[in-house]
C-alpha positions, 0 to 999 in steps of 0.5 A: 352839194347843199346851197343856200339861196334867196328865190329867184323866178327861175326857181319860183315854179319848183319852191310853190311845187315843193311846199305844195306837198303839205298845202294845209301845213305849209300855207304860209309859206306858201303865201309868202313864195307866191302872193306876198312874194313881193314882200317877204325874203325868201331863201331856197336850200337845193341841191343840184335842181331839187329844192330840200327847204325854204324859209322866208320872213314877211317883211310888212309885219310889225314883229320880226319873224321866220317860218321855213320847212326843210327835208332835216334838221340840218338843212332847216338849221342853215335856212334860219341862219341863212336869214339871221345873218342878212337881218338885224331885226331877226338876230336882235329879236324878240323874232316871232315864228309860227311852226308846226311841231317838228319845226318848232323842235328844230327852232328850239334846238338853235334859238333862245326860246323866251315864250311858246303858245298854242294854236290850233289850225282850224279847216273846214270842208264846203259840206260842213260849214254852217251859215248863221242866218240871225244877222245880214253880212255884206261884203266890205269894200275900201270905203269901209276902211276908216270903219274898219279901223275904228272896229280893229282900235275897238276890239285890240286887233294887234296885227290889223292892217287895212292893206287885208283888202287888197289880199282877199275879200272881207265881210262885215255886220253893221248895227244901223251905221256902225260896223260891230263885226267884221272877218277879213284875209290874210292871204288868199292863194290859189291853194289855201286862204287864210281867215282873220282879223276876225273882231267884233266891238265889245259892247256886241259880243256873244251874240253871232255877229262875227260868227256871221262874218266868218262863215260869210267869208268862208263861203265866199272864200270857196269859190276862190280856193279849195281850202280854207283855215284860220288859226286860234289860240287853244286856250281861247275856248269861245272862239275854238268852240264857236268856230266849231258850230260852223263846221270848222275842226282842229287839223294840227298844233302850231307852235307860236314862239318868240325867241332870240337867237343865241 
């Protein structure tokens, strides 16, 4: 019999198993059932000792959101609303959600989709990966932080939050005093980390400051982890065509989705 659950310690070793079956594809979720446990809800589907889904919403983010993945649609189904029902934010919406395609079709089947953009997941091997040398990169510490706001405010980052500095490192050019490019972490876990809040001041763009800094952290990222991705919107063609000349490929389509539940 199917039962739906939050995640507890008995079952954590068995869920971070289940979703390390696709490690690239299911990296979120694998940071929210293992280094930002401590701020997501998660919900496992079982039956008897065999986890058959999990879905989870980051708490710390300033829009509602939900990623899951499940072995059928129905079991993804009642995950959603497992989550929907215990959280107003999610119901009441908009609710953000990133997904791979299969995914997407089964969030579209159950919510009201109001906007879908796509992005690309982004991976690159250790052998590929290309490091710009035009510009000096350092590694940026908390007492860059007020430096790093300034930069975030600057660029429009829309989900920058300083707190990065404590998931994974980050690396930064600076042009005299000022900080003009930076690229931090999302998460960093023992399968994957996931590059962003990668920005630069508008007065230095097109001129392979943030680019630096991105393979910077990519190179420092590898000593932590054997993978390492970022995601980029499909129609943003600079930055998909400037991550390419350091190495990294597209690997798969997300769909980013904001919905309210029907």
């Amino acid at each position: 019999m199917l039962q739906i659950e939050p995640l507890t310690p008995e079952w954590q070793a068995a869920s971070v198993a289940y979703v390390r079956l696709m490690p690239y594809r299911n990296a979120l979720l694998l940071s929210n059932v293992s280094q930002l446990r401590s701020r997501c809800d998660v919900r496992i589907a079982r039956i008897d000792s065999r986890i058959v889904g999990i879905a989870s919403t980051y708490l710390d983010l300033p829009v509602p959101n939900i990623i899951f993945t499940a072995d059928n649609e129905s079991t993804a189904k009642q995950l959603v609303q497992s989550l929907l029902d215990d959280h107003e934010a999610l119901r009441t919406g908009p609710t953000m959600a990133l997904l791979p395609e299969t995914q997407y079709y089964q969030l579209a089947s159950m919510v009201q989709v109001i906007s879908t953009t796509i992005e690309y997941q982004m991976v690159v091997e250790p052998e590929t990966l290309v490091q710009p040398n035009q510009h000096a990169v350092r590694r940026l510490s908390k007492d860059d932080i007020p430096a790093m706001n300034a930069l975030a405010e600057a660029a429009q980052l829309t989900v920058w939050d300083p707190s990065a500095l404590d998931l994974g490192p980050a690396f930064g050019c600076f042009v005299g005093d000022q900080l003009v490019a930076m690229a931090a972490t999302h998460f960093a876990t023992a399968d994957a980390i996931e590059i962003g809040h990668v920005a630069c001041h508008p007065d230095f763009r097109r001129r392979g400051y943030a680019s630096a800094c991105t393979a910077a952290l990519t190179r420092a990222a590898f000593t932590l982890t054997p993978r390492v991705f970022l995601m980029v919107v499909a129609e943003n063609t600079p930055a998909l065509e400037a991550y390419k000349r350091l190495g990294f490929r597209v690997l798969e389509r997300f769909w980013l989705t904001h919905f309210t539940a029907c």
